[in-house]
ROTOR-570026 format. One record per residue: x, y, z of N, C-alpha, C in turn; residue in one letter. Coordinates in nm, 2 decimals. Each point is the difference from the previous one (the first is absolute). Layout:
BEGIN
{atom {X,Y,Z},{X,Y,Z},{X,Y,Z},'a'}
...
This chain:
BEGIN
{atom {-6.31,3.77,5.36},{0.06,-0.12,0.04},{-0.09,-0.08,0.09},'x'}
{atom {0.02,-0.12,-0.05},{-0.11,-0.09,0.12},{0.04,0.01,0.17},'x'}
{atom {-0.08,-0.01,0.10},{0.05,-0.01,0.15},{0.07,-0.11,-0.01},'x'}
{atom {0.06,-0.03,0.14},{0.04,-0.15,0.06},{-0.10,-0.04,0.08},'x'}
{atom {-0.08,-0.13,-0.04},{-0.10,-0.04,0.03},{-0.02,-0.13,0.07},'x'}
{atom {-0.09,0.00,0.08},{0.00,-0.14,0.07},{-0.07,-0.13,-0.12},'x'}
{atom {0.05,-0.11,0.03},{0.01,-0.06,-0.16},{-0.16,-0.08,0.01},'x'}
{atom {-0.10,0.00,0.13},{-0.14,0.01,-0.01},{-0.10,0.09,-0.01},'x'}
{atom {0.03,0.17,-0.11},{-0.01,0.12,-0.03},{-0.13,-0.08,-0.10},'x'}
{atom {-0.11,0.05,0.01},{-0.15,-0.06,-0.09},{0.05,0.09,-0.13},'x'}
{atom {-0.02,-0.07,-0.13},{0.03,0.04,-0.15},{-0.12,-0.13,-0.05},'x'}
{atom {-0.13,0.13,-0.08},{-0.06,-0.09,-0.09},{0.09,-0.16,-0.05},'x'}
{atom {-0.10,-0.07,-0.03},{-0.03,-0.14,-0.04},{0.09,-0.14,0.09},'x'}
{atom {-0.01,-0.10,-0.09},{0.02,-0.10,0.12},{0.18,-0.02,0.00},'x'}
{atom {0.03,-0.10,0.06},{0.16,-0.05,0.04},{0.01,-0.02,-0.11},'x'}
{atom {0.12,0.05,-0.07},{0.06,-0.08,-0.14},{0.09,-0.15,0.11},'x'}
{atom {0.07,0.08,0.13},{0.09,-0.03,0.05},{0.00,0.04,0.18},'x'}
{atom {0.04,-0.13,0.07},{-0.04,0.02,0.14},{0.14,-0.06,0.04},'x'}
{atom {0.07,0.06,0.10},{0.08,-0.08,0.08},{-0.03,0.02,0.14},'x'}
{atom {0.01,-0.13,0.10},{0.01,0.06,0.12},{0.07,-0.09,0.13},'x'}
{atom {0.09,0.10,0.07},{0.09,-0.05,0.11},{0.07,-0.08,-0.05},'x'}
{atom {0.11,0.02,-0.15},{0.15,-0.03,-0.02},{0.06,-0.02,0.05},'x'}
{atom {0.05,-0.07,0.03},{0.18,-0.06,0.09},{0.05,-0.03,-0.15},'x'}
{atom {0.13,0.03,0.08},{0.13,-0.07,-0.11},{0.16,0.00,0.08},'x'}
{atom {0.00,-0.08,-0.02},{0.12,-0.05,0.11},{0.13,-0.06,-0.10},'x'}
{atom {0.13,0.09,-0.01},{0.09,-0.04,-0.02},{0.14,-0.09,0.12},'x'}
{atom {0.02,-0.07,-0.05},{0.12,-0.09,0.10},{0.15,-0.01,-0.08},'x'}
{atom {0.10,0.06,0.02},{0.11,-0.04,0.05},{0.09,-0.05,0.10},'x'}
{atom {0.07,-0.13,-0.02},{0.01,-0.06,0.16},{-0.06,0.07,0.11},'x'}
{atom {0.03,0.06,0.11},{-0.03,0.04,0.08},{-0.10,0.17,0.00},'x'}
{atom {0.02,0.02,-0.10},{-0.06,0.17,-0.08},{-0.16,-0.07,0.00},'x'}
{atom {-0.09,0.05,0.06},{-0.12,0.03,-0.07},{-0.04,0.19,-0.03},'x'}
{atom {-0.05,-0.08,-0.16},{-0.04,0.20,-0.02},{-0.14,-0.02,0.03},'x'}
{atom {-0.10,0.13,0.02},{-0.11,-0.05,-0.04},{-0.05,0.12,-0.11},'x'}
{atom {0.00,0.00,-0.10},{-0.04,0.06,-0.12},{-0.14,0.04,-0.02},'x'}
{atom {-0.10,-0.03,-0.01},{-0.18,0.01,0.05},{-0.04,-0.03,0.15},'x'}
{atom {-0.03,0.10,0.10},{-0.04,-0.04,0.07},{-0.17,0.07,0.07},'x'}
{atom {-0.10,-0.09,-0.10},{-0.12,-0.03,0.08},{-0.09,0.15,-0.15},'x'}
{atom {0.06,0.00,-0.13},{-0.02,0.07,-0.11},{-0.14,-0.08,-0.02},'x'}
{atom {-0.12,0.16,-0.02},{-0.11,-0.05,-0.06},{0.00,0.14,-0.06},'x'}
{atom {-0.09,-0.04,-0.14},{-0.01,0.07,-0.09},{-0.13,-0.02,-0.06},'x'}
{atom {-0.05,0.07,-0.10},{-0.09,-0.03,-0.13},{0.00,0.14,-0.13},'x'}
{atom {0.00,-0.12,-0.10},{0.00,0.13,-0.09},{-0.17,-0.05,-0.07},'x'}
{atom {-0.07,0.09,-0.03},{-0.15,0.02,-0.05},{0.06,-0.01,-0.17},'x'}
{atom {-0.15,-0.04,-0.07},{-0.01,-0.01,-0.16},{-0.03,0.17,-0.05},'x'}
{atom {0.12,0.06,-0.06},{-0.04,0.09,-0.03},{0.08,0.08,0.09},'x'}
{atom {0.14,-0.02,0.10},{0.05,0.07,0.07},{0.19,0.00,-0.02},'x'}
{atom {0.01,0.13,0.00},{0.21,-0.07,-0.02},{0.02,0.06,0.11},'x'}
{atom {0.07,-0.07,0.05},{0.10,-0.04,0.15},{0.12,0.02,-0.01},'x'}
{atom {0.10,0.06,0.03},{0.15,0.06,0.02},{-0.01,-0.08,0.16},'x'}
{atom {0.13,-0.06,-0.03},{0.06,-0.10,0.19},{0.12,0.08,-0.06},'x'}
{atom {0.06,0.08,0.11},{0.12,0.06,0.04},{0.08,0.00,0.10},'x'}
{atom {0.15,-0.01,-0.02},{0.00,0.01,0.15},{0.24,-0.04,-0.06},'x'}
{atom {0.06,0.02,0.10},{0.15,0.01,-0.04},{0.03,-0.13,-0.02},'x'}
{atom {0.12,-0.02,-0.08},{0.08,-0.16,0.00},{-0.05,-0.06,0.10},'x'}
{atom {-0.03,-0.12,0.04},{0.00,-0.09,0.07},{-0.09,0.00,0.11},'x'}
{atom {-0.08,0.07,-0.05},{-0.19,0.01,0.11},{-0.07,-0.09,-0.04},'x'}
{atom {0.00,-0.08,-0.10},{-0.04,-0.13,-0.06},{-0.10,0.01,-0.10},'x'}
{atom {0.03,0.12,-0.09},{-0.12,-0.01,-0.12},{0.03,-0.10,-0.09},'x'}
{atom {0.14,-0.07,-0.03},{0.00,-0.10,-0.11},{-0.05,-0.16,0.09},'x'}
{atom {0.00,0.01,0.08},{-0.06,-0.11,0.09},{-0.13,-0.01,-0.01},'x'}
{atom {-0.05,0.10,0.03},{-0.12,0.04,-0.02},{-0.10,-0.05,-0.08},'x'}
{atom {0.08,0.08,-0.17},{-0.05,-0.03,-0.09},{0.00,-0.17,-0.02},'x'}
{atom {0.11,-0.03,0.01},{0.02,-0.17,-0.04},{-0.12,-0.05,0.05},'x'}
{atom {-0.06,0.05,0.16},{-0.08,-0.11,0.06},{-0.12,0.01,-0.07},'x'}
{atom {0.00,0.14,-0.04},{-0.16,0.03,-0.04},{-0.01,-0.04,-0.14},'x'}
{atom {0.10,-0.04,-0.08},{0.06,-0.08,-0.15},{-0.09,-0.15,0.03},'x'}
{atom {0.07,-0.07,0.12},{0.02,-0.11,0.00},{0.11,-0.04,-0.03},'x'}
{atom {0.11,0.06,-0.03},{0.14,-0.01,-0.04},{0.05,-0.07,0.12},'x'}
{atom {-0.06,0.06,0.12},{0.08,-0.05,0.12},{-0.10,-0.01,0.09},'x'}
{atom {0.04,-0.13,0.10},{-0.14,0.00,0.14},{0.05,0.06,0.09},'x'}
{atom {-0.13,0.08,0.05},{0.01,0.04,0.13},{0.02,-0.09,0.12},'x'}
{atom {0.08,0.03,0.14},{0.01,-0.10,0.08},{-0.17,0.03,0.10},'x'}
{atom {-0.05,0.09,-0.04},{-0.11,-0.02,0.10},{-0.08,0.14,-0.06},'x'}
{atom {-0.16,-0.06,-0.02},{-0.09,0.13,-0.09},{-0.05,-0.13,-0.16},'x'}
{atom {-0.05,0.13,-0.01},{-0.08,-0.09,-0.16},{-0.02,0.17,-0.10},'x'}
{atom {0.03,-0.08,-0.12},{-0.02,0.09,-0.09},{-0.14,-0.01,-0.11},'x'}
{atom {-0.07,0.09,-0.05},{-0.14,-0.09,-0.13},{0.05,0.07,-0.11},'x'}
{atom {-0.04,-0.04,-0.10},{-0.02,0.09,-0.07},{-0.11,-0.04,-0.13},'x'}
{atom {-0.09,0.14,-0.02},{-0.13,-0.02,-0.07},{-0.09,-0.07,0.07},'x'}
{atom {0.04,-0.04,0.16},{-0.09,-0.12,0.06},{0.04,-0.09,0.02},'x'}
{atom {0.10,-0.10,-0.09},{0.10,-0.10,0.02},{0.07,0.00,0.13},'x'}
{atom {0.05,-0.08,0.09},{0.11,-0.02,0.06},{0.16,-0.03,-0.07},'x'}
{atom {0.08,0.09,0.02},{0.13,-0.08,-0.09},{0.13,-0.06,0.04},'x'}
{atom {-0.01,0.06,0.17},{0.06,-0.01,0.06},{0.00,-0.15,0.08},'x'}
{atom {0.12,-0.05,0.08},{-0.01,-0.17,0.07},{-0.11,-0.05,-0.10},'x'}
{atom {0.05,-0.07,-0.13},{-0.03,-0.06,-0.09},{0.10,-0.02,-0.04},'x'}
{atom {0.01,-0.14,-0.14},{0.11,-0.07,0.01},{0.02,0.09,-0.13},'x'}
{atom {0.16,0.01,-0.05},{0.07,0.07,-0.08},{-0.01,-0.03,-0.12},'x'}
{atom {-0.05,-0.08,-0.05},{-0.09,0.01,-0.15},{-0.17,0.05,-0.02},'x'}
{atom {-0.04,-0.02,0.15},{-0.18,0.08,0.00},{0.05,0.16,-0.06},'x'}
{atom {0.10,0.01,0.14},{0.00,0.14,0.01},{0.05,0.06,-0.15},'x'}
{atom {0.12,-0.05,-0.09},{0.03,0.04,-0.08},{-0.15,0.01,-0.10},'x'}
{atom {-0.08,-0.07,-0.03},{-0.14,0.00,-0.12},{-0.04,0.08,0.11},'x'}
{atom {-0.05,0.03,0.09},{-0.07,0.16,0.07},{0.03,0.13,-0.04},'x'}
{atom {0.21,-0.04,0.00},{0.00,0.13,0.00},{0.02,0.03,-0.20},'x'}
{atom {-0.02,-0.08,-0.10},{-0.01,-0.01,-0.12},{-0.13,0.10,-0.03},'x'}
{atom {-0.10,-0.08,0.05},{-0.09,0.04,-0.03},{-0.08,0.13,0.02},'x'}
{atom {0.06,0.02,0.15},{-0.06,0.11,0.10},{0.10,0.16,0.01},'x'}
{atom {0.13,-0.05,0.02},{0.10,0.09,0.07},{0.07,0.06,-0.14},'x'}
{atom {-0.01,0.09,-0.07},{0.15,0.10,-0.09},{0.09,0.04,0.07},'x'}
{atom {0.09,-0.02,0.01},{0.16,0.07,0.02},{0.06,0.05,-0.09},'x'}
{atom {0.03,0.12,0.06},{0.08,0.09,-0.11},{0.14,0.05,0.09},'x'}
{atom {0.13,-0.08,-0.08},{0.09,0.02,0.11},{0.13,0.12,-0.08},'x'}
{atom {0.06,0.03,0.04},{0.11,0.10,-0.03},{0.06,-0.02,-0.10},'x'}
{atom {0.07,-0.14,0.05},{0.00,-0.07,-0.16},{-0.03,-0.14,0.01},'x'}
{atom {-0.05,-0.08,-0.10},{0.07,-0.14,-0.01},{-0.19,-0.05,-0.05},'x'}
{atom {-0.04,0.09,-0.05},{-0.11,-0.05,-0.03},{-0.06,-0.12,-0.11},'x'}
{atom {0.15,0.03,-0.10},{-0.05,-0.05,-0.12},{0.12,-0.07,0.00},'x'}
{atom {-0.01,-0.15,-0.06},{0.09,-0.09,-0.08},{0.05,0.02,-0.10},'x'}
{atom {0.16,0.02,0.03},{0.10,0.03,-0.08},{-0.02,-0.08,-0.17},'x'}
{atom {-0.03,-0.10,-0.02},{0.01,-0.04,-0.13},{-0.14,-0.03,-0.08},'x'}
{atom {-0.13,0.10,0.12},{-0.09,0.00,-0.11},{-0.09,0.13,-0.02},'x'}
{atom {-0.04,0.06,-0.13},{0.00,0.08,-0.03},{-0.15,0.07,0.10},'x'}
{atom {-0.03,0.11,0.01},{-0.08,0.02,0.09},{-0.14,-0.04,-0.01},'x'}
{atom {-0.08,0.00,-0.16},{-0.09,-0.10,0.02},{0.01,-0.12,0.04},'x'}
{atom {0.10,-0.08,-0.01},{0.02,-0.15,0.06},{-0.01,0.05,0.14},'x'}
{atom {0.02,0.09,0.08},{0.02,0.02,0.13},{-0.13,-0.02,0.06},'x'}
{atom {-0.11,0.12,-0.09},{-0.08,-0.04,0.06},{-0.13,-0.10,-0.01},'x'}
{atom {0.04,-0.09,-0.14},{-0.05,-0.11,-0.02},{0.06,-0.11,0.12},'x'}
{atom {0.07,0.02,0.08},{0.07,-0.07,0.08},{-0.04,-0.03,0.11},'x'}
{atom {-0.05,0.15,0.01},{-0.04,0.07,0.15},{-0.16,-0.13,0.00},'x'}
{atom {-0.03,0.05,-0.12},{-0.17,-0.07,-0.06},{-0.02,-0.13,0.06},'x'}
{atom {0.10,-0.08,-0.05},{0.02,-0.15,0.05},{0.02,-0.04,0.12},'x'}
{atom {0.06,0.10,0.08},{0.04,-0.06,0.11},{-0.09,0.01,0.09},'x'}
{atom {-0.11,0.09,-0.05},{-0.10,0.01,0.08},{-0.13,-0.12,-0.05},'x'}
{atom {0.05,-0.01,-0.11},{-0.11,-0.08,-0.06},{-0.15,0.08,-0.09},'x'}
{atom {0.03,0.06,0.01},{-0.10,0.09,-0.07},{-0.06,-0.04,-0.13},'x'}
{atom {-0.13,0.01,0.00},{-0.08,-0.05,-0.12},{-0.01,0.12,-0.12},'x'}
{atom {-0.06,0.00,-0.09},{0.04,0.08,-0.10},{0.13,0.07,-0.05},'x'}
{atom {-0.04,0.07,-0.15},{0.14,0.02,-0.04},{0.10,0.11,0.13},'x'}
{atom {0.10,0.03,-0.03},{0.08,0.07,0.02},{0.01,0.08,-0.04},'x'}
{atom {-0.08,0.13,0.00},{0.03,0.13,-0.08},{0.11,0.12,0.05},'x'}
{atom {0.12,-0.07,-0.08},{0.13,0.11,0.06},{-0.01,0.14,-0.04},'x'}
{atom {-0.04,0.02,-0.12},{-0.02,0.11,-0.05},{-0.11,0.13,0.07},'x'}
{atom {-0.11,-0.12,0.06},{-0.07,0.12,0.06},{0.06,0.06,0.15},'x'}
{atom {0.07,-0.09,0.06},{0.08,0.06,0.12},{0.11,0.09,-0.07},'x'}
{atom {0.08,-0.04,-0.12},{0.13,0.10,-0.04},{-0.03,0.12,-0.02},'x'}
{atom {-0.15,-0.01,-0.07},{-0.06,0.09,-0.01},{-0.02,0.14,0.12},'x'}
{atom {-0.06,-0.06,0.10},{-0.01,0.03,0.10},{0.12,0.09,0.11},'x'}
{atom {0.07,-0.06,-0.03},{0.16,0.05,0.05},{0.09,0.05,-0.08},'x'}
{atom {-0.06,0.03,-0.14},{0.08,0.09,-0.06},{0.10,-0.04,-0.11},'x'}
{atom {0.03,-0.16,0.00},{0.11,-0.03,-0.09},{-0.04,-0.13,-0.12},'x'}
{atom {-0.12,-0.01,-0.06},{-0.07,-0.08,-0.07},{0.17,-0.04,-0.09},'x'}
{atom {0.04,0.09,-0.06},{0.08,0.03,-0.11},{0.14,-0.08,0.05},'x'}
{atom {0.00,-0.06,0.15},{0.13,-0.08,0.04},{-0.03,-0.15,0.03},'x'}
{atom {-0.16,-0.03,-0.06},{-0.01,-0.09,0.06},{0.05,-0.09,-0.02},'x'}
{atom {0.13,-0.08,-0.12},{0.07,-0.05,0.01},{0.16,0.03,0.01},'x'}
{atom {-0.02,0.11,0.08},{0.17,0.01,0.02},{0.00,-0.11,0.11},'x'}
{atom {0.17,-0.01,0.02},{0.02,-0.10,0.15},{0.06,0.12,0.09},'x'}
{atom {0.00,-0.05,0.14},{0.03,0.10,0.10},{0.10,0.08,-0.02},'x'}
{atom {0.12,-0.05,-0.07},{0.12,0.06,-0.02},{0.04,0.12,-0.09},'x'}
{atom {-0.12,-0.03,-0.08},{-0.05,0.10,-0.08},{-0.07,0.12,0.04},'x'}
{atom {-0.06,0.03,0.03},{-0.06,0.10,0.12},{0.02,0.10,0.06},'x'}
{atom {-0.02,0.10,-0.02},{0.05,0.11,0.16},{-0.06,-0.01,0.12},'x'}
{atom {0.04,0.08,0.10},{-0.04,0.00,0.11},{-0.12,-0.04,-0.02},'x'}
{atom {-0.02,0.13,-0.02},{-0.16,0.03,0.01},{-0.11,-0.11,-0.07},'x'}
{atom {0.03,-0.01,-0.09},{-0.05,-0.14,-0.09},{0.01,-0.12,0.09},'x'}
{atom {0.07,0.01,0.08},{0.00,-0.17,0.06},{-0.04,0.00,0.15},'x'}
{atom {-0.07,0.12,0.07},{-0.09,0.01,0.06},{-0.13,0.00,-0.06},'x'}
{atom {0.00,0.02,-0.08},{-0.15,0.00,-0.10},{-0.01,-0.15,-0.01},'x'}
{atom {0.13,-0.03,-0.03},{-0.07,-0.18,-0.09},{0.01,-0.08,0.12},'x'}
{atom {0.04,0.05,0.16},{0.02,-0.08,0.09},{-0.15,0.05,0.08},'x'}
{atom {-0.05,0.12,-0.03},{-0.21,0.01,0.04},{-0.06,-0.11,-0.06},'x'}
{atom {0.01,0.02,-0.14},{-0.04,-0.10,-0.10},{0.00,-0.11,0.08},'x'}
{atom {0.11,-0.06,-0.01},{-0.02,-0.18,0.09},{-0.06,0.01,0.14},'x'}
{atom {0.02,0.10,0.02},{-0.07,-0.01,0.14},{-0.14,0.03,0.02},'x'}
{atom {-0.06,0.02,-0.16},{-0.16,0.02,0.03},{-0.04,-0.11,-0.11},'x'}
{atom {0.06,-0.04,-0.01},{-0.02,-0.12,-0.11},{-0.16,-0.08,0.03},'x'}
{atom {-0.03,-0.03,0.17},{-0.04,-0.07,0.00},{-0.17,0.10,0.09},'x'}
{atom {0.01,0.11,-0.02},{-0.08,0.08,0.08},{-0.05,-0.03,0.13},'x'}
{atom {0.17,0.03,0.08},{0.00,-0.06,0.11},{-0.12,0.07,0.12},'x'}
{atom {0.00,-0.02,0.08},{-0.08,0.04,0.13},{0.08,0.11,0.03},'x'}
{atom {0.16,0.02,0.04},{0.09,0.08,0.07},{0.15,-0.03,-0.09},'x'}
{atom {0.01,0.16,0.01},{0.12,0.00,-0.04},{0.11,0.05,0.08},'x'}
{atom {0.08,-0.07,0.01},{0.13,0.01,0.11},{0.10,0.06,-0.07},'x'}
{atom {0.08,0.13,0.01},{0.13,0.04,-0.08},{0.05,0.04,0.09},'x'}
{atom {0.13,-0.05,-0.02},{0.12,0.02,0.10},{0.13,0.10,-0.05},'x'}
{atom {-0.03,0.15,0.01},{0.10,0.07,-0.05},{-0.04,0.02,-0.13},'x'}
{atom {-0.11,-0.04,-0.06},{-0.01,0.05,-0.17},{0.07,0.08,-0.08},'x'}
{atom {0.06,0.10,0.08},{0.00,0.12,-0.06},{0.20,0.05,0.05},'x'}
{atom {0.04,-0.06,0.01},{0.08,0.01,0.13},{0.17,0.06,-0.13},'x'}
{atom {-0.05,-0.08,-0.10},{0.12,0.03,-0.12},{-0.04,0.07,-0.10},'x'}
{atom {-0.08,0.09,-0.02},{-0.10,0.04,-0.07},{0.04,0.15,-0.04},'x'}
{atom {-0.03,0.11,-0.07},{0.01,0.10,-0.03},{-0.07,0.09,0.07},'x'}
{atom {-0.03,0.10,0.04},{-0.13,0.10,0.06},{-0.13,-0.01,-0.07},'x'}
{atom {0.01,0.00,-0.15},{-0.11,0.03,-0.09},{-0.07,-0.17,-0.02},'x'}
{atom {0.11,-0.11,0.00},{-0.05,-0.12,-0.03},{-0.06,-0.05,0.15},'x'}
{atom {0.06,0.03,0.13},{-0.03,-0.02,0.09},{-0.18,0.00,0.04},'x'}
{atom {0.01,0.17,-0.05},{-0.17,0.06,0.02},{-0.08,-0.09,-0.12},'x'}
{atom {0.03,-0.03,-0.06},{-0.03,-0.09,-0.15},{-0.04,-0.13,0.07},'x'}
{atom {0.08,-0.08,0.04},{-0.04,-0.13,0.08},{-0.11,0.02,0.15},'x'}
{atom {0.04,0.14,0.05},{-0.10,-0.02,0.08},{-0.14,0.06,0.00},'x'}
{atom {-0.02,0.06,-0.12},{-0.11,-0.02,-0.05},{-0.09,-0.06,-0.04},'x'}
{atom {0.11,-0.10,-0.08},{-0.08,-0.17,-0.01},{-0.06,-0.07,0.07},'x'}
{atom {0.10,-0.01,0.14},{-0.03,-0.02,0.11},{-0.16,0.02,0.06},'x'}
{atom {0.04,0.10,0.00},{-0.15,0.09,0.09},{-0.14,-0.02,-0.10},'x'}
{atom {0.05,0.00,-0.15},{-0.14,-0.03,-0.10},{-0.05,-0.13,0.05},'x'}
{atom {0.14,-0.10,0.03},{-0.08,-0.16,-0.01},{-0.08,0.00,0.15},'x'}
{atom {0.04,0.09,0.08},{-0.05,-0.02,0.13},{-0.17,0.05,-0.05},'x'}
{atom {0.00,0.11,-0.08},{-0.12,0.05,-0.01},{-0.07,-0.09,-0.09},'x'}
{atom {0.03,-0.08,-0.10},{-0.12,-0.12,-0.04},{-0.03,-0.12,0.12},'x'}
{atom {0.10,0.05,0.15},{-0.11,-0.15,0.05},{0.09,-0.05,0.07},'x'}
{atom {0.15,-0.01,0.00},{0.09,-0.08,0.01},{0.07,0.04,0.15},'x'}
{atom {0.02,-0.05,0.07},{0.11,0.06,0.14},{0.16,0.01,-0.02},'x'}
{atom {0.02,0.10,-0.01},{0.17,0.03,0.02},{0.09,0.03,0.11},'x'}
{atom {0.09,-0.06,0.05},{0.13,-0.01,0.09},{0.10,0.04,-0.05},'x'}
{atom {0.09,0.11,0.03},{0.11,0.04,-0.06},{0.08,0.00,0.13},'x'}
{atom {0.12,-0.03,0.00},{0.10,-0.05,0.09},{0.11,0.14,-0.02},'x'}
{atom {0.02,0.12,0.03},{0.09,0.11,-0.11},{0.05,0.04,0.16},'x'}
{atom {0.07,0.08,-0.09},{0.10,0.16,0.10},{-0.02,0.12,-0.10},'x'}
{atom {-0.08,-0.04,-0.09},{-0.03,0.11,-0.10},{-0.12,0.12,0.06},'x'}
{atom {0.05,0.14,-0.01},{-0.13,0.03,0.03},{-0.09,0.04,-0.10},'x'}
{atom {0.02,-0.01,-0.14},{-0.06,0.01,-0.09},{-0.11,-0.11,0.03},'x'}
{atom {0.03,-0.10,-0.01},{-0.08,-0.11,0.05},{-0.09,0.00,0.10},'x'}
{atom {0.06,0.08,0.13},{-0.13,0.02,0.14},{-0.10,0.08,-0.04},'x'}
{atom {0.06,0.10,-0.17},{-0.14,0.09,0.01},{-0.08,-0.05,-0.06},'x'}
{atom {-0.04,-0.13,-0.07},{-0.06,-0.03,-0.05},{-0.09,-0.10,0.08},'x'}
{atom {0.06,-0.03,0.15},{-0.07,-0.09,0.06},{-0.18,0.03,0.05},'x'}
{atom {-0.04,-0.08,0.08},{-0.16,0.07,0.07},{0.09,-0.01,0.09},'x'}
{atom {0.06,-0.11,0.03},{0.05,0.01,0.18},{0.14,-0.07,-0.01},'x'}
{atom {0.09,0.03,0.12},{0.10,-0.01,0.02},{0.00,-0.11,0.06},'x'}
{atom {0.14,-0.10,0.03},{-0.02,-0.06,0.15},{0.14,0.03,-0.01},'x'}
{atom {0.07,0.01,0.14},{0.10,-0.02,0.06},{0.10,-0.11,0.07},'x'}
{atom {0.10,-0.04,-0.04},{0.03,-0.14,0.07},{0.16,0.08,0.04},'x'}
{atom {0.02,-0.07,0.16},{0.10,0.04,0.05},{0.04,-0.14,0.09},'x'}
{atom {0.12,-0.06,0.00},{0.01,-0.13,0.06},{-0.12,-0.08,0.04},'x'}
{atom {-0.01,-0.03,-0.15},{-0.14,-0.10,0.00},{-0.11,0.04,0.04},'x'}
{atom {-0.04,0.12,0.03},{-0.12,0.03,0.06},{-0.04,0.13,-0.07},'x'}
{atom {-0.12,0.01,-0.01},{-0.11,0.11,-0.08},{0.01,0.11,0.13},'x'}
{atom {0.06,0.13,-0.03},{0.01,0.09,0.06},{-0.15,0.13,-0.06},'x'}
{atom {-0.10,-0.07,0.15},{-0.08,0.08,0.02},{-0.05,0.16,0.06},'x'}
């Protein structure tokens, strides 16, 4: 099993992904939470990363900021080199098209279109030049033969495949999965994170957000989050 590791631990090649000194500040009337406080990270090309840590230590925070899903109140995030962070909310969305895969627990794929359209989808939004070869990713993940089912159609396990699929659609820099594996089988679980760990080894940086420890064994390094902060 990987250590728990300080998250500036040297791992061959460059930043897929850099965060550093996160703030994130929640407000209810009078309630401030603070959910990140002062989170620096980097995940290397060619490295998978497990962030751990119980309910409410702020890994889905986390993730969002390092997405671009959500800003940090204070810190900067890159990714591939980009800045994507404090940028206006349509930059950051074509950054993170282009640059960022997410692979979430569920909700990856659009209900009313079939999974090649998904990741012909994925293709567009990033803007991507050349064809769309769905088949060679379905390939890749094991379910060529569903490439036109729709989500509903699918098992589990199948719709963590076709939800990798869109998420590498665009051969992102970093891939972010939040719980991948979280509804998954034991045999399909090791299945997806295998996948996982292959794409890390052609090049690519992986972030997995789990409580799985199937998942920590596959990391290089761990990090720890406990009320917003990386427990060194």
């Amino acid at each position: 099993m990987a250590a728990v590791a300080t998250p500036d631990d040297a791992v061959p090649g460059p930043d897929a992904l850099t965060a550093r000194e996160l703030y994130r500040f929640f407000r209810a009337g009078e309630e401030e939470t603070l959910a990140l406080r002062g989170v620096s990270l980097r995940v290397r090309r060619g490295e998978t990363v497990a962030v751990i840590g119980p309910s409410g230590s702020g890994k889905s925070t986390l993730l969002a900021c390092l997405a671009g899903l959500d800003e940090p109140a204070g810190g900067d995030v890159h990714v591939g080199g980009e800045r994507i962070s404090h940028r206006p909310e349509a930059l950051r969305a074509r950054i993170r098209a282009r640059r960022v895969g997410i692979l979430l627990q569920s909700g990856n794929l659009i209900a009313h279109l079939d999974v090649t359209a998904n990741i012909r989808l994925a293709r567009r939004a990033a803007r991507s030049t050349g064809p769309a070869d769905a088949g060679v990713l379905l390939d890749q993940v094991g379910i060529r033969g569903r490439a036109r089912a729709l989500p509903q159609e699918l098992s589990g396990g199948e719709l963590a495949r076709a939800g990798l699929a869109v998420a590498l659609a665009n051969d992102p820099d970093v891939l972010l999965a939040d719980e991948p594996t979280g509804e998954l089988d034991g045999a399909t679980e090791r299945e997806i994170l295998r996948l996982l760990r292959g794409r890390a080894e052609s090049g690519c940086g992986v972030l997995i957000v789990t409580h799985s420890p199937e998942a920590v064994k596959i990391a290089d390094r761990v990090i720890a989050l406990r009320d917003g902060r990386i427990q060194r």
